[in-house]
C-alpha positions, 0 to 999 in steps of 0.5 A: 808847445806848438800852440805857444811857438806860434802865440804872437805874443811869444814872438812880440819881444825880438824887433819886428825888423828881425822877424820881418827879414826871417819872413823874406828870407824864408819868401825867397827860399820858398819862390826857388822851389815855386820857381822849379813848380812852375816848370816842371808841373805843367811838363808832368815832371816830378817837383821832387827829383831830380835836385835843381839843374840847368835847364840846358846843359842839365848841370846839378847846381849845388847848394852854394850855387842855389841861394835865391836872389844872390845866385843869379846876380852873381852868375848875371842871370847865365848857367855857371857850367854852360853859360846859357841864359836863365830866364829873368823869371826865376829872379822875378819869382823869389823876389816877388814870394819874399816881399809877399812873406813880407807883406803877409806877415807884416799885416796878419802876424799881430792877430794871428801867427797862424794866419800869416802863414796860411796866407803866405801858403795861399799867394803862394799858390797864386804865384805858381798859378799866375806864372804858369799860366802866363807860359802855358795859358793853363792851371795845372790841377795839383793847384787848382784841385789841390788847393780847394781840398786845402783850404777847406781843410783848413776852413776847418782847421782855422775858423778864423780864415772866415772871420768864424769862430766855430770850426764847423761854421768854419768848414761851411764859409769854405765849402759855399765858397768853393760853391759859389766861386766855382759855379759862378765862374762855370755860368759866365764859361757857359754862357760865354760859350753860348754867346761868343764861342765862336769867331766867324773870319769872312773871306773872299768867295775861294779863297785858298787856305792851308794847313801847314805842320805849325800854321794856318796860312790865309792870303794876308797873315798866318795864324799859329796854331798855339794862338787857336789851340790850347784845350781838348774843346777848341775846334776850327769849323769849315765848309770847304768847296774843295780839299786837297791833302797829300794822299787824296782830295775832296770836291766838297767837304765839312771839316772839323780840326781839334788839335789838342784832342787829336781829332780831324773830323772830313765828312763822316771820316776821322783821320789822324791830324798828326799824319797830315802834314798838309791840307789845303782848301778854298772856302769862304768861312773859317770858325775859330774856337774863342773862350774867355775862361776855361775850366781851369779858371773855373776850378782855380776860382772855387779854390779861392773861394775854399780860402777866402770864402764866396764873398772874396770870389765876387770881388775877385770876378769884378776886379779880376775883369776891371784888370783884363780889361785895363792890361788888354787895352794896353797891349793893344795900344802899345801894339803888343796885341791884336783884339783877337789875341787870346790871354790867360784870366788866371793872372788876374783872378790872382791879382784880384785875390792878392788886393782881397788878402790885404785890403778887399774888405776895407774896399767893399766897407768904403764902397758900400758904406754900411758899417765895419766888415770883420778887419784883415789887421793893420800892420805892425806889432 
């Protein structure tokens, strides 16, 4: 019974309009509960309990005052109790997770009903990456993690996500893709490491600088911490001629400052970071911590390629730099970032991802030139 629900051709007699607009709907409904994971998760806060609620008076919305899209709109993006603005992003998301059901079933429902929906499942999860990595430069592993462990599952489950016909060639497209995606990320995290992981800042022969409780203030700008520290590995290195903190001083002194895992390293004496609330020295060098990739770009890669498999993974590495590098350019140009500024990959690997989804083998196929790939489907019933 379950096998003809989900027979396309069962499906193929009601308009394709209808099932389209289900789809969408259904997309909408799905980019709400994305919208509650994208705040929660990276707070550690339950996706489950309590129902959806203002994030600033804590009012329960109820049902009537939770339907995607029309809610917002009508109430112009602000708390029905309070009156507080709700982020543009909660429209943004179910609007965007509706088009893609759309999309998802459009192109892949023809060859496979069952398909379409582990797609939709899919970019999905590239939404609620995309997104929280954007406001907490960070992949939490319940996506990244979890989403290996599902699509190699369903590797299994459904062969054809691998253009195989076997289950067990099925499970092997998904196991190298989780292979070869996530050790291809970690060599160039590694090797970038090695080669650009730290930035040496040249200053003038004592120059004062200070710590304060949310920035590290230098004669001509101030750095916020949250633009230097974002994983337990990220470390700020000093030789310091002289260094003065609120309860003692140093004549000469290494310093080592790792915020994220709580660490302030003077001499061979650990301190506590948080009950330093002032530091300041004069030195002639700062080392800030610089990475283009963290693990969770790493992690988030190998569940890719757990549903893609390793080709799409390549793909994703070179497109998702083409596109870095295209929006950092931009920022620049408009003035919207420094070339030191840090942003997050994650974004781009997903967008990679997506543009695999619906077209990534006919790109490869028009690029190589070598015969027909196994096709993605073209749309439409």
């Amino acid at each position: 019974m379950f096998d003809d629900i989900l027979d396309s051709r069962n499906w193929a007699p009601v308009p394709p309009a209808f099932w389209g607009l289900v789809f969408f709907v259904l997309g909408t409904m799905v980019g709400s509960f994305l919208n509650v994971v994208i705040y929660r998760l990276p707070l550690g806060l339950s996706v489950v309990t309590p129902p959806s609620h203002c994030p600033h008076c804590k009012y329960s919305i109820p049902w009537f005052l939770n339907v995607p899209l029309v809610t917002w709109l009508m109430l112009g993006g602000k708390c029905k109790n309070c009156r507080a603005p709700i982020s543009s992003r909660y429209f943004l998301v179910e609007l965007l997770t509706g088009l893609t059901f759309f999309a998802a079933w459009y192109v892949f429902a023809p060859k496979s009903t069952v398909l379409a929906l582990v797609y939709c499942l899919f970019l999905s999860g590239l939404i609620a990456a995309t997104f929280i990595d954007f406001e907490h430069f960070i992949i939490p592993d319940e996506i990244t993690i979890g989403g290996a462990m599902v699509g190699f599952v369903l590797s299994f489950l459904l062969p054809s996500l691998h253009y195989q016909t076997s289950m067990v060639a099925g499970l092997m497209s998904g196991l190298l893709g989780i292979l070869v995606g996530g050790g291809l990320v970690y060599g160039i995290l590694r090797l970038g490491k090695l080669m650009f992981g730290r930035q040496r800042i040249e200053l003038a022969d004592d120059t004062r600088i200070v710590f304060s409780e949310s920035a590290i203030h230098l004669p001509d700008r101030d750095i916020p911490y949250e633009d230097i520290f974002y994983r337990k590995s990220d470390a700020i290195l000093i030789e310091a001629k002289r260094l003065e903190l609120v309860d003692r001083s140093y004549a000469t002194a290494r310093v080592r400052v790792a915020l994220v895992a709580g660490e302030l390293e003077i001499n061979d004496e650990r301190l506590d970071p948080e009950k330093c609330s002032h530091m300041e020295m004069t030195t002639a060098e700062l080392v800030l911590p610089r990475e283009a990739m963290g693990l969770g770009d790493v992690k988030f890669m190998a569940a890719i390629g757990a549903f893609l498999g390793w080709q799409a993974t390549v793909f994703c590495l070179m497109v998702s730099s083409m596109i870095g590098a295209a929006v950092g350019l931009a920022l620049i140009v408009f003035g919207r970032r420094d070339w030191s500024s840090r942003l997050p990959y994650g974004p781009y690997i997903a967008a990679a991802a997506a543009i695999w989804v619906f077209w990534g083998p006919a790109i490869v196929d028009y690029f190589l030139n070598q015969g027909s790939l196994p096709g993605q489907g073209t749309g439409g019933f």
